[in-house]
N, C-alpha and C positions, 0 to 999 in steps of 0.2 A: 763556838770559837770561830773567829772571823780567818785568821793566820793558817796560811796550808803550807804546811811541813811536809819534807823529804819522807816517802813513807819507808822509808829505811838509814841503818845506819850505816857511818863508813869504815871497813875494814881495813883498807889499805890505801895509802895514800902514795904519789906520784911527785918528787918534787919541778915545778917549774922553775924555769930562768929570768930573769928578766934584764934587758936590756937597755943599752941607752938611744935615746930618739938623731943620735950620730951614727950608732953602728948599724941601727934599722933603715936610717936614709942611703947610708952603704949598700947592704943586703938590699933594696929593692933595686939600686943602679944594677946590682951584677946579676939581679934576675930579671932583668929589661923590665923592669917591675910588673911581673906576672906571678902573684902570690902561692899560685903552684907551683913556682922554683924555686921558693924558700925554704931551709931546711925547718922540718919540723921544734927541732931542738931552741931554732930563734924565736918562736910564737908563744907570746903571753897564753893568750887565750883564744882557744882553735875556733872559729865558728864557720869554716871553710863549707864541714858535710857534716850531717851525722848520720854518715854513712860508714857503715864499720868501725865507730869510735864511741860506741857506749860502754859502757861501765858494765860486766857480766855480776850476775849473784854467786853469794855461796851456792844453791843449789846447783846454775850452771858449773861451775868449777867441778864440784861432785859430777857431778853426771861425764865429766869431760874424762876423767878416771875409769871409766868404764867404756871408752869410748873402744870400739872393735873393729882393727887396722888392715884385716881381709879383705883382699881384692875382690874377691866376689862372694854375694850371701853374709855381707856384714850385716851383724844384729844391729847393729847403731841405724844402719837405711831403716830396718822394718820397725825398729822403734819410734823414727820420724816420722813413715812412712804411715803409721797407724795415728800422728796427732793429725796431720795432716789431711786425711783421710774425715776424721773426724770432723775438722773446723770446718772444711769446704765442700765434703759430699763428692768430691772426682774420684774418678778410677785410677786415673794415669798420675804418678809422682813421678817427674824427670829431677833428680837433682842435679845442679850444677854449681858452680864456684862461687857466682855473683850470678844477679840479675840482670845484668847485659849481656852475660853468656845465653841466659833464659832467651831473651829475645833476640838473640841472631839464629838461634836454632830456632825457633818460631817462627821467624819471616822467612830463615833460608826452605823455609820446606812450606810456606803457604804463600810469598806474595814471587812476582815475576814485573820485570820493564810495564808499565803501562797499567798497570795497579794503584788501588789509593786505597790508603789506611784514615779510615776519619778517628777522631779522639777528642774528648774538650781540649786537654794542649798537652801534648807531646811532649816529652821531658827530651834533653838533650842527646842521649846514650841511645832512645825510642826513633827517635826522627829519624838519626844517623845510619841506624841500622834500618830501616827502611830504605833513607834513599841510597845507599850504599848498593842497593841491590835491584835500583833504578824503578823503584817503586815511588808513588807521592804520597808524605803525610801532612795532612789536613785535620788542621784544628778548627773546632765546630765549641767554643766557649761562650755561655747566655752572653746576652748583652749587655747586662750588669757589669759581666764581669772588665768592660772597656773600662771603667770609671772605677781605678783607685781606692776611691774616698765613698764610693756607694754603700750602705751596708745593706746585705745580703746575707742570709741563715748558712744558703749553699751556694755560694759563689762559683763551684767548681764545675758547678753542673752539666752537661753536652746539652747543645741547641737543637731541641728533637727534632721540630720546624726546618730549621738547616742540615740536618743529616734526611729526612724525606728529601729534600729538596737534591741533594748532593746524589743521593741514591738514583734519584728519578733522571737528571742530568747526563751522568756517567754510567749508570745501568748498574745495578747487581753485579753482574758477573764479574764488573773491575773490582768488585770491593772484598776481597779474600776474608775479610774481620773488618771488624766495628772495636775499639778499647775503651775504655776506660779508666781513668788514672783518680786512684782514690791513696789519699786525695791529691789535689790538682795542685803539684811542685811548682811547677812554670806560672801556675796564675797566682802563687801566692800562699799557695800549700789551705789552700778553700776546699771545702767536705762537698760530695755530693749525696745527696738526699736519697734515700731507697725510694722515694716516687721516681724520681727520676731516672735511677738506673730502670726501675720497673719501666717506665716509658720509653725506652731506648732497644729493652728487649723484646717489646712487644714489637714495634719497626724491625730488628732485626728476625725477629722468627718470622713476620708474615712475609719478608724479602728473602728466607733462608741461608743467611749469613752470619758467623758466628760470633759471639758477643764475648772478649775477653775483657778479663782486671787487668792493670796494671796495681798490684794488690800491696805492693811494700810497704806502703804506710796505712794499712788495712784497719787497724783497732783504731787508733788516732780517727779517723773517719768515721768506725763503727761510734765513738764516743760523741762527736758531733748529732750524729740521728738521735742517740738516745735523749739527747740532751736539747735539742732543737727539732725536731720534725715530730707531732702529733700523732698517740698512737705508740710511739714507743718506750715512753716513761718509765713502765713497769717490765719490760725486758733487760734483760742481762747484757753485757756485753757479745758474749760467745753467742745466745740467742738470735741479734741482730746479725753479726758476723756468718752465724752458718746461712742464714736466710741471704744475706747480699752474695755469697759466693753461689748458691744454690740457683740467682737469676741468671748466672752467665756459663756457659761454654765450654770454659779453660781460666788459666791465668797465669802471669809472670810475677816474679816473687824475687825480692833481693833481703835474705834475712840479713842484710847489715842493718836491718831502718828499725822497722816494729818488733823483729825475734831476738835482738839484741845482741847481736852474734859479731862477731868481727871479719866473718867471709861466710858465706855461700848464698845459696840461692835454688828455685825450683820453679818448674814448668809443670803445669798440669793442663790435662785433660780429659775429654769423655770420648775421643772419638779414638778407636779404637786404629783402623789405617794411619791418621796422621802420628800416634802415640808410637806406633813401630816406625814409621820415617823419621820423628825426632831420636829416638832411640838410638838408629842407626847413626847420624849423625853426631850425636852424645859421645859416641864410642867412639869414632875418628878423632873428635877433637878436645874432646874435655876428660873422658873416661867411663869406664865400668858402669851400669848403669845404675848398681848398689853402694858407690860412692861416689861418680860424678865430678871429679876432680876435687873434692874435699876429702881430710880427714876423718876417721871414726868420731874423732872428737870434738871435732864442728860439728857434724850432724846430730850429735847428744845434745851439745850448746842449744842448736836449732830449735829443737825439738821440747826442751825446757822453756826457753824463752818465748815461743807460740803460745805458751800455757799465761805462762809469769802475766807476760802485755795484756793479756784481758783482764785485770785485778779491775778493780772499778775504782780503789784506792790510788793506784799508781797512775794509773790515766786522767782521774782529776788534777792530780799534783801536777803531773806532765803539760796539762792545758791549760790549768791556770799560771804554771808558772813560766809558757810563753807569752800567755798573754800579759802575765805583768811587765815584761820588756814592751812590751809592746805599750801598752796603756801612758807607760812612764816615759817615753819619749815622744808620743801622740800627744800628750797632754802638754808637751815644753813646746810643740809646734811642730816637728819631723811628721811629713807626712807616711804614713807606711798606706800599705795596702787592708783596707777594711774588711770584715772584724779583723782581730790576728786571726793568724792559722793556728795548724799544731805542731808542727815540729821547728818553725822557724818565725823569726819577721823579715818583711819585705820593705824595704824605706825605697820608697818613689823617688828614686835621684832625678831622673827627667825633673819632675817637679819639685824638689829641694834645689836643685842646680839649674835653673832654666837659661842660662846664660852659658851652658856647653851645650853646644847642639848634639846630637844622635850621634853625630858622624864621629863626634871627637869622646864618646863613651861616657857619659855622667856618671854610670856607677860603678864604671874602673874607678875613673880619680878617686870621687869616694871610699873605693876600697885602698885605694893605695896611702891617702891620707890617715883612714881610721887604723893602719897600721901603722905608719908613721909616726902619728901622734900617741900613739898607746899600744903597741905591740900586737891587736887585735887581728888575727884573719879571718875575712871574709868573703864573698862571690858576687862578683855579677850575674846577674842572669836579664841580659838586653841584649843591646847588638852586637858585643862583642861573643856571645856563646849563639845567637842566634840568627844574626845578620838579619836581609831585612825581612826575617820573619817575625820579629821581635813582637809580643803586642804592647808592652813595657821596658820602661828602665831602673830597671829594679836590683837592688843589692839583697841582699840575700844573708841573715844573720842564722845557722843552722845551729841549733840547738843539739849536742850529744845526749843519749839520755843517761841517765844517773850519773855524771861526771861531774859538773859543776855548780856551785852553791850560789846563795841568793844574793852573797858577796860578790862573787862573781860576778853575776849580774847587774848589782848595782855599780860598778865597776865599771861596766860596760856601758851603763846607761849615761856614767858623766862623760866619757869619752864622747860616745855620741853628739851629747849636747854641747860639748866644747868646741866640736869639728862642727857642728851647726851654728857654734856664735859667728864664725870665720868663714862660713860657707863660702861666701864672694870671693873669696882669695884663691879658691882651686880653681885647676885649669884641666883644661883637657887632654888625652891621648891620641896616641894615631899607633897604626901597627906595621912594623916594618916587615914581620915576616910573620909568616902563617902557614901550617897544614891543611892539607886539601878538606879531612873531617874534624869536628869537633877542635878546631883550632885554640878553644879557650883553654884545654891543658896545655900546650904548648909556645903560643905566639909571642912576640915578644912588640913592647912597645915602647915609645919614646914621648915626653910632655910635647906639648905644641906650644910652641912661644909663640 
């Protein structure tokens, strides 16, 4: 059979609203149309993040019943604490709330002013926290990955050529860590290749500097090697999974993405002094270091769903059925970013909209039209989340997993196409007010006539 179905069925359903394309041109005026100040309640269909918005199992739910709400020596830590243990081979499990808690205790306790963090590309929440603490991050992405429309197996890849080069420049000692983002959110949500992690760690051990994941969308990644890089065919999901975490360091982890979880997140490592400085830290600001600012019953969630994500059935469905968004709006002319990814697509608005320049934001308007005209939310991810560090203009359609049907989908794909017959007709932004970090949840803008 050619047809990939939902490898499950739906238990409970959610109803949405839907509204009219007057009360949505409203709502975007009073949120200076900045789609993160829309109430949820107004959005047909979310594709904002699928970040803390997937669909949990019946098993999750059971396990969440069990879940054990002691401060300290909760059974739910040692039960995570042993999958965990398992998938990735670290000694040190820090849990924490999300995965940007992960990475500000990570940087706060390894990088210092005058520091450089290299990465293929930095995701938004990563950079911030970085330079936040007057550190520089530095995206080292192959150079495939410039070109949109290139296709490429591992687009996501680090430029190992350019991180020697970066190394030798600025010296070792500036570089506290080397990341990795698997896969690669900012370029496109692109897999990298286990050669290539492998070649990144060879650089970083013969320079003795430490090599971390940014791991959150870790199987989605593990599923691209098995599936594209030679050599791995006949390995399991988990197989490849333990061997990718086994080349690096540590790593930071957001179970909203791959664990299926609706909040936490964890920090690992091997090294035993910085694993009591995070610790320390953990305990100031997030909590306990056997619940970490989450519930018993997130950590049970957690902890199921690390298992669940490596099905090899769920992970095909997962991939193929972003890439049929993908395919089916590539094929009417939208250019996205080549091949799809996995958890999202990326539409090249620079290049769908060449007649808004950079400055005045192509894939706001973008965004702000595709809700407009169909209730749809969606992201930028270009100048306006990145300024000009941008390497694209890229809108950003984030796939929840197990929430939405292929209805849904097709749904989405005439929207698309509708706002591409009329593309000509959008216009650009400008931003009246802004925060000093991460301005894109907050700022607010106005059309440019």
């Amino acid at each position: 059979m050619k047809t990939i179905i939902e490898p499950f069925r739906i238990k409970s359903v959610e109803p949405i609203r839907f509204t009219t394309a007057e009360e949505r041109a409203q709502l975007l005026q009073q949120a200076s149309y900045n789609l993160f100040q829309i109430d949820a309640r107004h959005i047909l269909i979310d594709l904002l993040t699928d970040s803390g918005t997937s669909a949990m199992s019946t098993e999750q739910w059971a396990a969440m019943m069990r879940g054990d709400e002691s401060y300290a020596g909760s059974e739910s830590f040692y039960r995570l604490k042993a999958v965990v243990e398992e998938l990735t081979g670290f000694r040190h499990v820090i849990p924490t709330h999300q995965g940007r808690a992960a990475e500000r205790i990570l940087f706060s306790v390894m990088c210092r002013p005058g520091h450089v963090v290299p990465n293929n590309t930095h995701f938004d929440t990563t950079r911030a926290n970085i330079e936040f603490l007057g550190a520089e991050a530095v995206d080292l992405p192959i150079a495939e990955a410039a070109d949109t429309q290139a296709w490429h197996p591992f687009k996501g890849n680090m430029d190992v050529e350019a991180l020697e080069g970066l190394i030798a420049r600025v010296g070792p000692e500036r570089i506290p860590l080397v990341m990795l983002t698997v896969t690669d959110n900012s370029g496109g949500g692109q897999p990298v290749s286990m050669a290539n992690i492998e070649a990144v760690r060879q650089v970083t051990a013969r320079h003795g500097i430490p090599l971390y994941l940014d791991a959150c969308r870790f199987a989605e990644n593990v599923w691209f090697i098995q599936q594209r890089e030679p050599g791995y065919e006949s390995w399991t999901p988990k197989q490849i999974a333990q061997k990718m975490f086994r080349l690096a360091d540590g790593c930071t982890f957001s179970a909203k993405k791959d664990a299926f979880a609706n909040i936490g997140g964890f920090l690992c490592t091997n090294d035993d002094r910085l694993a009591e400085q995070e610790t320390q830290l953990l305990i100031l600001t997030e909590g306990y270091p056997t619940y970490g600012g989450m519930a018993g019953r997130d950590l049970e969630a957690i902890a199921v769903g690390l298992q669940e994500v490596l099905d090899p059935d769920y992970l095909r469905y997962r991939i193929t059925s972003t890439a049929y968004l993908g395919r089916h709006i590539a094929a009417a002319g939208v250019p996205i970013v080549e091949p799809p990814g996995g958890h999202a697509i990326y539409i090249d608005a620079g290049r769908m909209l060449p007649h808004i320049p950079r400055h005045q934001f192509p894939a706001q308007s973008l965004a702000v039209e595709l809700y407009r005209h169909a209730g749809i939310r969606s992201v930028e991810i270009g100048s306006v989340m990145f300024g000009d560090k941008a390497h694209h203009e890229l809108l950003r359609l984030a796939i929840p997993r197990r929430v939405y049907t292929q209805s849904h989908i097709d749904y989405v794909v005439e929207a698309i196409l509708e706002v591409n017959e009329r593309r000509h007709e959008l216009r650009g932004y400008e931003i009246v007010w802004e925060p000093r970090f991460l301005r894109h949840f907050s700022c607010r803008f106005r059309p440019v006539r």
